[in-house]
C-alpha positions as CSV (number, residue, x, y, z in Angstrom):
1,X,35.1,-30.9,46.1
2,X,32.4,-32.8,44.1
3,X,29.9,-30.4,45.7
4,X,32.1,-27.6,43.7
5,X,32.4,-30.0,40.9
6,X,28.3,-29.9,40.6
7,X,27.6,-27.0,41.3
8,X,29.7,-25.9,38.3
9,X,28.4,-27.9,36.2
10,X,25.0,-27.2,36.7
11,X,26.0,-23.8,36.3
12,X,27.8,-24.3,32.8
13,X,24.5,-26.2,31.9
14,X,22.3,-23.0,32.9
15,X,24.7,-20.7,31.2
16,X,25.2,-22.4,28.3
17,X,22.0,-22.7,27.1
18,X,21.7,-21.4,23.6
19,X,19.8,-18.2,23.6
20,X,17.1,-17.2,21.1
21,X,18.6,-17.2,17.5
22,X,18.4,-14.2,15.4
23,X,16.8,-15.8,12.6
24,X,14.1,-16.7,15.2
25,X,13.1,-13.5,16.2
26,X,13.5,-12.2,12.5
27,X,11.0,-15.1,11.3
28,X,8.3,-14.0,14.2
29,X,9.0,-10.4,13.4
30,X,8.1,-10.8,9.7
31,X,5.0,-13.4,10.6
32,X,4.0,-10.5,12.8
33,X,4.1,-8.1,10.5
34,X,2.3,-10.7,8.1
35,X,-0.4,-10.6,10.7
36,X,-0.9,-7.2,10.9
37,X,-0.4,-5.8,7.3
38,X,-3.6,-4.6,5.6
39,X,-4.6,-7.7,3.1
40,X,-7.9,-6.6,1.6
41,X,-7.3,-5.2,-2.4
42,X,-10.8,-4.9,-3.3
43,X,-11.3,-2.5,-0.4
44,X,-8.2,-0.1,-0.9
45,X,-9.3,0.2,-4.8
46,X,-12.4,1.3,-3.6
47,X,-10.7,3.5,-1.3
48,X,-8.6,5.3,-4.1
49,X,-11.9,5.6,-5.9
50,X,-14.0,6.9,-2.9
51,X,-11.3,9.5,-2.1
52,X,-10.3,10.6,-5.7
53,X,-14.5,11.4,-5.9
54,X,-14.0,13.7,-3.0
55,X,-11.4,15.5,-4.2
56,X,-13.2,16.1,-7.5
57,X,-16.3,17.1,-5.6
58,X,-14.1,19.3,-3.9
59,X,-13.2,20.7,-6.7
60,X,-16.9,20.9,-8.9
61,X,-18.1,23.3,-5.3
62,X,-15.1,25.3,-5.9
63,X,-15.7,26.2,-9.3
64,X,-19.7,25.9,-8.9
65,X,-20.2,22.9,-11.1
66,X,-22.2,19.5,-10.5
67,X,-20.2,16.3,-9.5
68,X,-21.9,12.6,-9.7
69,X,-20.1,10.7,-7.3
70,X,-19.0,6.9,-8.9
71,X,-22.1,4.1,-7.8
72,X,-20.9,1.6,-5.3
73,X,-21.5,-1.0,-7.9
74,X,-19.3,0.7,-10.4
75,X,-16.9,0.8,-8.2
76,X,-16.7,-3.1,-7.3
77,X,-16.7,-3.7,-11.0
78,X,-14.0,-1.5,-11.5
79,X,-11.7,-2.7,-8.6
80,X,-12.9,-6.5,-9.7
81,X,-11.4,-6.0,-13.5
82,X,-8.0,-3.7,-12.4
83,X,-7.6,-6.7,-9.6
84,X,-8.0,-9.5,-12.1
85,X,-5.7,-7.8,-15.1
86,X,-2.8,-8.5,-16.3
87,X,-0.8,-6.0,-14.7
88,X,-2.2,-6.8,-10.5
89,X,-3.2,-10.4,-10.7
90,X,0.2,-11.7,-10.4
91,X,0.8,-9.7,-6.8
92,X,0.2,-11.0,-3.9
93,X,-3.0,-9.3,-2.3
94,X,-0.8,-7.4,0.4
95,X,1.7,-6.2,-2.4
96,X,-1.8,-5.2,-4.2
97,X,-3.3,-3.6,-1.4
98,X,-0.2,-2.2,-0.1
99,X,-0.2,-0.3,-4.1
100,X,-3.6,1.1,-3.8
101,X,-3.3,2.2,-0.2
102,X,-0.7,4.3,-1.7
103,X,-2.8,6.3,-4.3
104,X,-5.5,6.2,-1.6
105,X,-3.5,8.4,0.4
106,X,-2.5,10.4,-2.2
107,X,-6.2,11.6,-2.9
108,X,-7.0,11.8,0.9
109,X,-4.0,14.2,1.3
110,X,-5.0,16.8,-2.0
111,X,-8.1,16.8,-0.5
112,X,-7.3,17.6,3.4
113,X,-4.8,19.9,2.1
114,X,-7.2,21.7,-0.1
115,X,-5.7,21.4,-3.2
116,X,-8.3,19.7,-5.0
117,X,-10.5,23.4,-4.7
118,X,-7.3,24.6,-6.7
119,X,-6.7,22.6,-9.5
120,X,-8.6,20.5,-12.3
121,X,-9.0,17.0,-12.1
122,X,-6.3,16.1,-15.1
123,X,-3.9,18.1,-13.7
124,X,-4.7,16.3,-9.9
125,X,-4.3,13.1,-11.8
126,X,-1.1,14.3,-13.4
127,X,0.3,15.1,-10.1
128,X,-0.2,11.3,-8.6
129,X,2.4,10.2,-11.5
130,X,5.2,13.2,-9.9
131,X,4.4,12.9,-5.9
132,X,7.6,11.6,-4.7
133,X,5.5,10.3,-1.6
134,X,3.5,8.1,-4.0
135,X,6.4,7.0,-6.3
136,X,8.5,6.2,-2.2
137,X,4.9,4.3,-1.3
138,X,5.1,2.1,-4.5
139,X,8.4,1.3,-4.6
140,X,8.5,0.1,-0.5
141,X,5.3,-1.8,-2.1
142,X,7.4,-3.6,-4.4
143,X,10.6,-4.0,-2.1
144,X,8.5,-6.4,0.5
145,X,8.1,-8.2,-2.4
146,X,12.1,-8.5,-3.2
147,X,11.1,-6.7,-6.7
148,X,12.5,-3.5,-7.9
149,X,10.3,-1.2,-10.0
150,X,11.5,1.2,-12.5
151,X,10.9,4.9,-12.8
152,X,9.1,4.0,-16.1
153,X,6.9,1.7,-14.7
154,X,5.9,3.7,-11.9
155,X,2.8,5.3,-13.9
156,X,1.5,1.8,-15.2
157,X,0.7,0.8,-11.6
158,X,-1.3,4.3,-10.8
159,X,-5.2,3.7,-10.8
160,X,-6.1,6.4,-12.9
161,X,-3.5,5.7,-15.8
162,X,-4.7,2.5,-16.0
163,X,-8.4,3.4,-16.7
164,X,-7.6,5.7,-18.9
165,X,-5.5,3.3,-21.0
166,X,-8.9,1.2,-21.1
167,X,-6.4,-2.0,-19.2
């Protein structure tokens, strides 16, 4: 009988162990992701810029005009002053990368898809501001953040609207 009596305990003990809590393998899933999210801002504005000269390249052949791609040291000045202003230097370098990976993409997609050949450059800038894939990108941007961003404020974050403000 005490054999039983053991035996059951040590069972109960075995059994009864607490498992892994949610909240613990939530906390490692988001330190994970942490880990593994893209975290470099100076290098994704570069990116938007490197891509959106493509596309205009693209473009200048398809309509038999000349096309200076923007100097590498233009562009790190560039990226330098939108990182530091106003608008980006209060997000967090993911949330900041994150934005410009976003626009990034956008010009890497006109131009794989050709549509760079087919329209002008305004009106390629004037699409980024309407892409509901760029206005989705932003906002999950801003979500990871636990901030919402308006429809209004959508074109204030877009690389090119910016520059052309003089921010």
């Amino acid at each position: 009988m005490r054999s039983i009596v053991s035996v059951l305990l040590v069972f109960c003990l075995f059994s009864c162990e607490e498992g892994k809590k949610f909240e613990d393998t939530y906390n490692q899933a988001l330190i994970l992701q942490y880990l593994v999210t893209p975290n470099n801002p100076q290098e994704s504005c570069e990116s938007i810029i490197t891509n959106k000269d493509l596309c205009f390249q693209s473009y200048y052949q398809a309509t038999g005009g000349s096309f200076t791609a923007t100097t590498a040291s233009v562009k790190t000045q560039t990226c330098q002053g939108l990182i530091s202003s106003a608008l980006y230097r209060n997000m967090s370098s993911i949330a900041q990368t994150c934005s410009f990976n976003c626009q990034a993409s956008d010009w890497k997609t006109k131009t794989d898809a050709g549509t760079c050949r087919e329209s002008t450059p305004t009106a390629l800038v004037e699409a980024s501001v309407n892409n509901p894939s760029v206005i989705s990108c932003l906002r999950s941007c801003f979500a990871t953040t636990n901030n919402q961003i308006s429809n209004e404020q959508i074109p204030s974050y877009l690389f090119f609207n910016i520059i052309q403000e003089g921010e």
